[in-house]
C-alpha positions in Angstrom: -32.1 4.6 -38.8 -33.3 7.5 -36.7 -32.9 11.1 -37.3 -30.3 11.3 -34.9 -28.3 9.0 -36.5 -28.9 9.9 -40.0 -27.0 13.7 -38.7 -24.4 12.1 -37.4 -23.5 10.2 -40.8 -24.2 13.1 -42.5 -21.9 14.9 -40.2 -19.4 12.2 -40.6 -19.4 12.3 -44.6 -19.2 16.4 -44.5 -16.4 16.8 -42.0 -13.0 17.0 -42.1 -11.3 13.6 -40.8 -9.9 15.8 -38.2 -13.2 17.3 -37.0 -14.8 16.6 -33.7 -17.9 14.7 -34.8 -21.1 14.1 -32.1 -21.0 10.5 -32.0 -18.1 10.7 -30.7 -18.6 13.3 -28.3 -16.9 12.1 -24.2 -20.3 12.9 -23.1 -21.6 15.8 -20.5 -21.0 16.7 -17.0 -24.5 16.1 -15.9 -25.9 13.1 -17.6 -28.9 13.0 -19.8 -31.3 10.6 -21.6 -29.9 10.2 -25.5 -32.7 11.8 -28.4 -33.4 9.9 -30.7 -34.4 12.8 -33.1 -31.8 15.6 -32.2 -27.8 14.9 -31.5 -26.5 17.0 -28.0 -24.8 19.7 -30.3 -28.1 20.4 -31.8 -30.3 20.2 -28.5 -27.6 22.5 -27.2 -28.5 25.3 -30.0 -32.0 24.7 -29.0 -31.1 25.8 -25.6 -28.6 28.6 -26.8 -31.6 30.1 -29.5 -34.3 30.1 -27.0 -32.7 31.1 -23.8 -33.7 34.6 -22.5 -30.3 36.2 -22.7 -29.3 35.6 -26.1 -33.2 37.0 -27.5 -31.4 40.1 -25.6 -29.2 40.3 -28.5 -32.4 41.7 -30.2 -31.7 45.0 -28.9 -28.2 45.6 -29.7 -28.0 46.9 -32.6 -24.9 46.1 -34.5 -24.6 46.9 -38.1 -25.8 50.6 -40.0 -26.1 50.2 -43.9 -26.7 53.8 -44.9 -26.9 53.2 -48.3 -30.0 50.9 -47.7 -32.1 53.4 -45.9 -33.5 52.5 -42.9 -31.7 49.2 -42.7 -30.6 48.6 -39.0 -29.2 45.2 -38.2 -29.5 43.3 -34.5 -26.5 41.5 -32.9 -29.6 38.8 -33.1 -30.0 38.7 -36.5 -26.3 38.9 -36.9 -25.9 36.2 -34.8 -28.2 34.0 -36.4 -27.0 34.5 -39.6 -23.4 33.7 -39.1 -24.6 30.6 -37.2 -26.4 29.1 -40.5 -23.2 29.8 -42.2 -20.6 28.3 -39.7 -22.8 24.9 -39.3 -23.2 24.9 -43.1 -27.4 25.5 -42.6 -27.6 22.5 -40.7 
C-alpha cells in the first residue's frame, strides 16, 4: 500500500460519511500524472504554502496580544495555524 493510499483510508475512516473524500475526487481541469506518495489535495497545499503570494502574508500583521509584550502575530502564522487545525494536523 503506498502512502497515498494509506491517506486516503485514513481520510476515509476519519471523515464524515458525507465528506468529500480524495479518492473520490472528479479529477482536474488540466490533467496530471497520479503521486504515489502525496493525494491532489495535499500536493495542492504544497503549491498553496510555497507560492510567492501567500509567504506575502508574512508581512501583514494580523493579531496584537498586549498582554504578552512584544508578541505580534502574521496573517502567515495565523494562516498556518488555523490550517493544522481545520485538516486535523494532517
Amino acid at each position: 500500500m503506498t502512502c497515498r493510499e494509506q491517506y486516503e483510508a485514513r481520510e476515509a475512516a476519519a471523515l464524515a460519511p458525507y465528506a468529500q473524500l480524495s479518492s473520490k475526487s472528479l479529477g482536474r481541469i488540466h490533467p496530471e500524472p497520479e503521486c504515489a506518495l502525496r493525494s491532489c489535495f495535499y500536493r495542492d497545499i504544497g503549491r498553496i504554502m510555497h507560492s510567492a503570494a501567500f509567504r506575502r502574508l508574512e508581512y501583514k500583521t494580523q493579531v496584537f496580544v498586549n498582554h504578552e509584550g512584544d508578541y505580534y502575530r502574521t496573517r502567515l502564522t495565523h494562516t498556518l495555524e488555523v490550517s493544522r487545525i481545520d485538516s486535523g494536523g494532517y
